[in-house]
Structures are given as structure tokens and as C-alpha cells.
N, C-alpha and C positions, 0 to 999 in steps of 0.2 A: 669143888667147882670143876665139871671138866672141859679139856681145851676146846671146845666150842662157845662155851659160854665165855669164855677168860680171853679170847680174842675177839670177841662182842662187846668184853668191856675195855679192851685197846682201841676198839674201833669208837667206841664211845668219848674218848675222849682228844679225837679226831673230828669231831662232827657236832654239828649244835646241839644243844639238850633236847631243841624241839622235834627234830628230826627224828631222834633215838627214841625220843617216847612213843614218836607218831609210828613209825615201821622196827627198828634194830629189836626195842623193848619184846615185841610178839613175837622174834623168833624164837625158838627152842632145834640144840643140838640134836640131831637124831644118831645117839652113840651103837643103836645096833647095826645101823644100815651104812655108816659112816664107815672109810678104811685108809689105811695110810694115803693113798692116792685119791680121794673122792670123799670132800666133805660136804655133808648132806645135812639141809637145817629144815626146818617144818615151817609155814607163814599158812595165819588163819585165813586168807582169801590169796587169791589170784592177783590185785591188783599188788599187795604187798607183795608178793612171790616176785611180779616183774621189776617191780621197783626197785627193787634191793639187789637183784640180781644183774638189772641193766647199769646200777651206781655204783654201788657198790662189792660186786663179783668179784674183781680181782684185786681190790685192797683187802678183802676178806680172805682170800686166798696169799695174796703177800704176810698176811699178821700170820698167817698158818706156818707158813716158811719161818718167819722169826723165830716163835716160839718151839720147831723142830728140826727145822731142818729140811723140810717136805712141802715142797708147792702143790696141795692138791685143787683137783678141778670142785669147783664149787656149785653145786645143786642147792634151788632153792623150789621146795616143793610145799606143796597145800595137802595140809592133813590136819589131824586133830593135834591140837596142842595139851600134854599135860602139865598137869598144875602144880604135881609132885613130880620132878625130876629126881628125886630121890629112886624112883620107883624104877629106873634104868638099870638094869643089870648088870649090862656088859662095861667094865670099866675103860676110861680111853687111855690108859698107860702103855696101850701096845704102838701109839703112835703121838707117845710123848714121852721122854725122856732127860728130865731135868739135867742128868749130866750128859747129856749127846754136845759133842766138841763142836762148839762155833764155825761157820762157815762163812768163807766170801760172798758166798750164791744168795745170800741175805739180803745185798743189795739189789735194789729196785732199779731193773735197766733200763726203765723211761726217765729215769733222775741224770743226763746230762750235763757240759756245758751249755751245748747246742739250746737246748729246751729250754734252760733258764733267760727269762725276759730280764735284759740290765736297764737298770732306771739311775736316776741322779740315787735314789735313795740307796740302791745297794750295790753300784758301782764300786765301793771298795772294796766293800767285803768277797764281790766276784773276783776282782782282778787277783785278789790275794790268793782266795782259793785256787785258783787257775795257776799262778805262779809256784803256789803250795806243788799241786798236781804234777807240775814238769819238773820240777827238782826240788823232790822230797826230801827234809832231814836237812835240808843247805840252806834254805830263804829264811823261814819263819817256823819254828820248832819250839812250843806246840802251838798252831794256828788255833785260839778262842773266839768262835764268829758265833755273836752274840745280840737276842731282838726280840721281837714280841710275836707271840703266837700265828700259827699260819702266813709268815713273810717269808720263807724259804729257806729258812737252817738245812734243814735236812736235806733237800735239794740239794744245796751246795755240798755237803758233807759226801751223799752218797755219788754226785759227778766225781767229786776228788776219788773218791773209790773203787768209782767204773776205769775211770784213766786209767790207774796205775792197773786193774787188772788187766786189762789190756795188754799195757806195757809186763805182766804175766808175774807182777809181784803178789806176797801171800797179804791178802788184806781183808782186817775185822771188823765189823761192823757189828756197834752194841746199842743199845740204851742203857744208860744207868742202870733202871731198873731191872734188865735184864744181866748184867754183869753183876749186882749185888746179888740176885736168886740164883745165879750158878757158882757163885762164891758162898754161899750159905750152904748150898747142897752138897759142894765138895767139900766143905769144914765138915757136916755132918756125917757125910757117906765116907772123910778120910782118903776124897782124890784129888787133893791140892795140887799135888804134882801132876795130875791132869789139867788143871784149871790153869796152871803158872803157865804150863807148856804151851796151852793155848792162847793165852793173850800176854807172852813173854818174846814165843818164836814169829813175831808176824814182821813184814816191811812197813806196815802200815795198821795203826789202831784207831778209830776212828768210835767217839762216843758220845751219843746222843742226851740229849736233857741232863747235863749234868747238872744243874740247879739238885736234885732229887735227893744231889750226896747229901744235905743239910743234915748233918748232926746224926751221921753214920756212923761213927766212930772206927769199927771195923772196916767195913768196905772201905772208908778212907785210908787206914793203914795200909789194905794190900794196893789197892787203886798208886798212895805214895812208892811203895818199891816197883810196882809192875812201869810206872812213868820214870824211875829213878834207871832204870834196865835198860829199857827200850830207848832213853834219849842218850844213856851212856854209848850206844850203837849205830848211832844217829838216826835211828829208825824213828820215822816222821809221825806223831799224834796231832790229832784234830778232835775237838771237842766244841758242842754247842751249849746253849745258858740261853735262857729267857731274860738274863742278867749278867750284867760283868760281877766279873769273881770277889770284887771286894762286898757287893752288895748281897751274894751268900748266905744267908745266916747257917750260922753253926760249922766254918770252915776252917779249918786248922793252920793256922796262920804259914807251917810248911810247904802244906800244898797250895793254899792261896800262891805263895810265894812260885811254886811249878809252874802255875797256869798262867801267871804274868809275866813271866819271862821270856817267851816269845812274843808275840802278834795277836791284839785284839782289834777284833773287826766286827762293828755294830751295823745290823740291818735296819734300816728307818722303815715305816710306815710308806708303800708307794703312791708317790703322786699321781693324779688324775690318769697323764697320758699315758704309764706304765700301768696302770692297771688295764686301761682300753687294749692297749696295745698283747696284754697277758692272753685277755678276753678274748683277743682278735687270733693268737697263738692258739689256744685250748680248743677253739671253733674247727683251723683248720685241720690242726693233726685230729679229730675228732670226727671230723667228717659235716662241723653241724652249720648250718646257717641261719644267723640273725642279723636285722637289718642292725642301721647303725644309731640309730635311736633307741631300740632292746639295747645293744652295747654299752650305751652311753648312760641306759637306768641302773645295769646292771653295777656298773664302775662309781655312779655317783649314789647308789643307795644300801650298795653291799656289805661300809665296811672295806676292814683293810686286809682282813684274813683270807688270802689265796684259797686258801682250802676251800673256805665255806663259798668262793667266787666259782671257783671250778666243779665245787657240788649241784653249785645252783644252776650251771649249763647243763651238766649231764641232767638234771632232775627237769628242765624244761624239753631235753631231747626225750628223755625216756615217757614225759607227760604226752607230748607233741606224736612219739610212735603210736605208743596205747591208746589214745583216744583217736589217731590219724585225723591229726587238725593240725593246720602249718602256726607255726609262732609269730602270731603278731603283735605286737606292743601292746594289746590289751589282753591278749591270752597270757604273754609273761608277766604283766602287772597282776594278773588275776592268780597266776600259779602261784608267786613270790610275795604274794601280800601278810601271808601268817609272818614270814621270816622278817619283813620290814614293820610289819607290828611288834612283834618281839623286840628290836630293835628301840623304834621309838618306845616302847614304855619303859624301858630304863634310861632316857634320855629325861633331863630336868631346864626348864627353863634359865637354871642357871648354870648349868652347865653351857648353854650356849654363848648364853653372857661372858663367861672369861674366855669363853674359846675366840669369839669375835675382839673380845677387847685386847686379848693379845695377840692377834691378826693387826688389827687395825691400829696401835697402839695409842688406846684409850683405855683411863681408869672404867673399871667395871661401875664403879660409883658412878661415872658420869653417864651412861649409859639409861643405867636405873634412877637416873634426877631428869629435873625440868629444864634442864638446860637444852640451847636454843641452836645451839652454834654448828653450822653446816655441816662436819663432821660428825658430832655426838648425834645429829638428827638422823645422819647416815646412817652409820652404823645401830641406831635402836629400831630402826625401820629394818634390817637387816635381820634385829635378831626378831622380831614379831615375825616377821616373814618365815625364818625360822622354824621359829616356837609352832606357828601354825600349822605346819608341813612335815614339821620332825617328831612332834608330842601329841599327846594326846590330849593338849588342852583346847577347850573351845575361846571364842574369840572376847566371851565374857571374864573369863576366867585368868586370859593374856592383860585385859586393861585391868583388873586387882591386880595386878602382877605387877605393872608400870605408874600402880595410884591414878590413871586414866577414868574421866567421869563413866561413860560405857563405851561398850562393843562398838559403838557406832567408830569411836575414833580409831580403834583397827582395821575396822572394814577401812576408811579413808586413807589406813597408812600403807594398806594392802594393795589399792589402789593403787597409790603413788609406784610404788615398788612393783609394780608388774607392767607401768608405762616406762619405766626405766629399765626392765629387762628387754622388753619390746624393740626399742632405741638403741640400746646399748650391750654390742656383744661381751665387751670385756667384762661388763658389771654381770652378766648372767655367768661367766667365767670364775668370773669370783666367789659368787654364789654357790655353785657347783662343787668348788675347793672348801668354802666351808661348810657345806654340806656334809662333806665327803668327811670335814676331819672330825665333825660335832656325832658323824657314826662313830668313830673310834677313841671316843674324850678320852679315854683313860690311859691312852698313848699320846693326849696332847697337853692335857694339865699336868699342869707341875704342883 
């Protein structure tokens, strides 16, 4: 695989599947035209060419940096695609080098304090990092900020990064994955004593997705003495986890024992107004303008993943330039509807059911019974309402669902609950919230 394609599939698992199938999937590397400073991909039309290059340009060009060392400018051009990439001659080894030494320059210098939006939900985990960053190696040694996909690890991780370089200390910046592959290759190639010197001699080591160590056996041992080094010196480590460390599999009860002994700090899922308020951030440094109702779909139907919120601005700006039509609330409902289908169809009717019932705190039984009583009525009208809006079920299909004789009594329940939204702002508030959380169930069930 050569580095064009291999930072296609980092990019890949940055971005929805749909996405990747719909444009990432039809690139192909162009390894003769391509040079250490100018990475050049092929896209079967035009519209993909702008697409990719107005979204995703310079995270494409950041993956390139990781993987060498080299921020090249990124070309995305229309030509013929082939089908055997085998058929490439020139190999890309002259501007990859699996043992080339770790760089600070690695970090991404829009990753901030400033930039990061603080919500109730990740209030703590900012302030630690923040406290982390002004006096490294003293507060909290090693900071574990720890959450579910696209909520800001890395963010926070590479702001602590930018600080101190600033402040002109030598600071590493890895993924996992990428410090197990340059540990593999100096075991093989016999430059250990490169690989030590490099993430032994730093002020600051700094390790992304560490969930990946799971039943590394190796990488674990050197990972324990490179963290056993660097904190005997008091030089400050930071690590993020999709998970707290005990829930790990396959961690060796030692190093669990390292990573808990300083500071875990979990990022929650952001509520409503911190997402608005991201939304409202990414518009302006971005240059884009939507009204506050686009805002307001984009926050209550996105999902809790930053990333896929932030893609999905740049992909209505980049729609919005190429076809030169301003974004109205139905041009973005109309852009964004494959991504909010995707969406609903892995949403289940009962999945709404516990989410509401433990919102509301009602048995889920009682929800799905005949019972009468002002609250249970509430909240089953909540979750039809729901089920309607969020799944793909039609309205015949919701009364099977509740043992209801037909459709007709959801139409009436449907009713009821959109003269109550009418009436009542808090109740459409509330709605909106759990909307918001029945996108992200799998961060809300327990």
C-alpha cells in the first residue's frame, strides 16, 4: 500500500462510511506525479475533485505530515483512474520513511485552547488539560482524558502540545498506532536506540488512541519502560482512550496500574447549546453563514460526533460555492438527508423507548402498556413522536409496535404532540434533547 492510499485509510476512519464510499473510496494516489512536497490524487469527475479538496485538503495533507514528517500541498485532479495500482512503478519510499524521527510539527495548529468550545459536558476534562499545559509534570502526571468518538480528545491533547511548544519545549505527538509501527521497524531494522531517544528525550509525550495497545504484548513492554523514564524525570505524558483504562481488554495489570495513577478526565457527549454554540464557532473562523434555524437542525439531528458536525458545514459550504446557491434550510435539509437517513436506520423503536424512559424516569414496561396515567401518556406520545421522525417506521407499523388497533391512533397521538409543541417552548426543548440523545443511543444506554 503506498502512502497515499494508507492516509486515505486514516482519513477513513475520521469520516462516516458514507462519505468515504461516496468520494475518499474513487481516489487513487498518483505515485509518478506526486513528491515530497506535492501530493497529487486522481478523482473520476470534477465535482469529486472540488469536494474533497474544499473538505478535506488540509486534513489530508495533516495525515501526510504524520505519517513523514512533510506537509505537502495537496492536488486533487480529474483523470483516469486505475484499477490495478499494482501497475505504478515508481515506489513512494522516497518520501516515506518508517524510521524518520518523530516531530513536534506533527501537531495540528488550529487544535488550541482558544478554539475549543467548553460545555458542562467537557468542562473538566478542559480545565485539567489547561492546568496540565501550565505546569507540566506538577498537577496531574500522566493526564488520561478519556470519551467517545469525535467529542474532542485530540483537540485537547494537541492544544496541551501547541502551549508548551510555544513555551519552546520538545514535544511528541503519536497515535498508538503509529508508535507501535516505528517500534516494530526499529526492532526489525535494529534502531532502538533511535526509537528510545526519540520518545525517551522529550518534555512532553503525548499519545493518541491508546485503547489500540489491547493485547500488544510488545509495544506494551516498551510503551511500560519509555512511561517508567520519562515520569522518573518528571516529564509530563498525556494519553487519550475511547475508554477508561480498566475497561481495556487485554492490559497488563502494570500499566493499567501507570495510567491510573495520575488524572482521569472523561469527555461526556455535548448538550444541545454547546453543540450550537461549536456550530456557531466553526461558521465563524470558517468564514460561512447559516441562519439560526440550519444551526439549530444541524445540532439537533447530527449526532454527538464534532467531526461529522464540522464536516457537515464545510460539505454545505463547499455544495453552497459549487452550485453558487446561498443555504437555505431546505438546501441543507436536502444536502444532509443521505447522512440523517443513515442515521435513522440504525435507530430502533426501542431504542427510543429506554432512552426516553430513562429521561423521564418511567419503566420502559410502562411506556409499551395500556396504562392511562398522565405521565406514561406523556412520555409514549413522546416516543411515537419519536419513532416517527427518527426511524423508518411508517405510522401503521408504530401502532404494531404499541398493540394499538390502527394508524389512525398515531395520527391522533401525533396531533396531540405537535399542539403541545405549538404551546409550549420547554416541551419542544425537551424534545430536541431527546432527539438529540436517541442520535447517539449508544452513548446513552447503559
Amino acid at each position: 500500500m503506498d502512502i497515499g492510499q494508507k492516509v486515505l485509510q486514516e482519513l477513513r476512519k475520521e469520516i462516516s462510511e458514507n462519505e468515504y464510499k461516496r468520494y475518499i473510496k474513487n481516489l487513487q494516489y498518483d505515485t509518478e506525479n506526486s513528491r515530497s512536497d506535492t501530493a497529487i490524487f486522481k478523482a473520476p469527475n470534477i465535482l469529486t475533485a472540488k469536494w474533497v479538496s474544499t473538505k478535506y485538503g488540509r486534513k489530508i495533507a495533516h495525515l501526510f505530515e504524520l505519517e513523514n514528517g512533510i506537509k505537502p500541498k495537496v492536488e486533487i485532479t480529474v483523470g483516469k483512474i486505475n484499477n490495478n495500482p499494482k501497475a505504478d512503478k515508481i515506489s513512494s519510499t522516497s518520501i516515506y520513511n518508517k524510521d524518520s524521527k518523530s516531530k513536534s510539527t506533527h501537531l495540528n495548529p488550529s487544535f488550541t485552547f482558544d478554539s475549543f468550545i467548553v460545555g458542562s459536558s467537557n468542562q473538566f476534562a478542559y480545565t485539567t488539560a489547561k492546568s496540565t499545559a501550565e505546569k507540566p509534570g506538577v498537577l496531574y502526571n500522566p493526564l488520561f482524558i478519556y470519551g467517545g468518538v469525535g467529542l474532542g480528545k485530540t483537540h485537547l491533547l494537541q492544544a496541551i502540545g501547541n502551549y508548551r511548544m510555544a513555551m519552546g519545549d520538545v514535544v511528541i505527538y503519536t497515535t498508538l498506532e503509529q508508535f507501535m509501527n516505528k517500534f516494530i521497524s526499529s526492532v526489525q531494522s535494529r534502531t532502538m536506540d533511535r526509537f528510545r531517544d526519540t520518545f525517551r528525550n522529550c518534555d512532553l509525550l503525548l499519545i493518541d488512541d491508546i485503547q489500540f495497545l489491547s493485547r500488544k504484548e510488545q509495544t506494551q513492554e516498551e510503551l511500560f519502560h519509555t512511561f517508567n523514564e520519562l515520569h522518573s524525570q518528571n516529564k509530563q505524558i498525556v494519553m487519550t482512550s475511547d475508554r477508561e483504562p480498566k475497561k481495556i481488554a487485554g492490559l497488563v495489570d502494570r500499566l493499567r496500574s501507570r495510567f491510573e495513577m495520575g488524572l482521569m478526565a472523561d469527555i461526556q457527549p455535548p448538550e444541545l447549546e454547546t453543540k450550537i454554540a461549536i456550530i456557531e464557532k466553526k461558521c465563524e473562523l470558517d468564514g460561512i453563514k447559516l441562519s439560526r434555524e440550519i444551526i439549530n437542525y444541524i445540532a439537533t439531528h447530527m449526532g454527538d460526533n464534532i467531526r461529522e458536525i464540522e464536516g457537515t458545514i464545510i460539505k454545505l459550504n463547499a455544495m453552497s460555492t459549487m452550485l453558487n446557491q446561498e443555504i437555505t434550510p431546505e438546501f441543507a435539509k436536502n444536502a444532509i438527508k443521505d447522512q440523517i437517513k443513515e442515521k435513522q436506520e440504525n435507530i430502533t423503536i426501542d431504542d427510543i423507548v429506554k432512552i426516553v424512559a430513562k429521561e423521564l424516569n418511567i419503566k420502559p414496561s410502562d411506556i409499551k402498556s395500556k396504562k392511562r396515567t398522565k405521565n406514561v401518556v406523556n412520555a409514549r406520545r413522546i416516543v411515537i413522536y419519536l419513532a416517527r421522525n427518527l426511524t423508518p417506521n411508517s405510522m401503521p407499523q408504530i401502532a404494531v409496535y404499541f398493540g394499538m388497533k390502527d394508524h389512525t391512533a398515531i395520527s391522533h397521538n401525533m396531533k396531540k404532540i405537535n399542539e403541545t409543541i405549538e404551546n409550549d417552548e420547554n416541551f419542544k426543548v425537551l424534545l430536541e434533547e431527546l432527539s438529540n440523545k436517541v442520535g447517539s443511543k449508544d452513548i446513552y444506554i447503559e
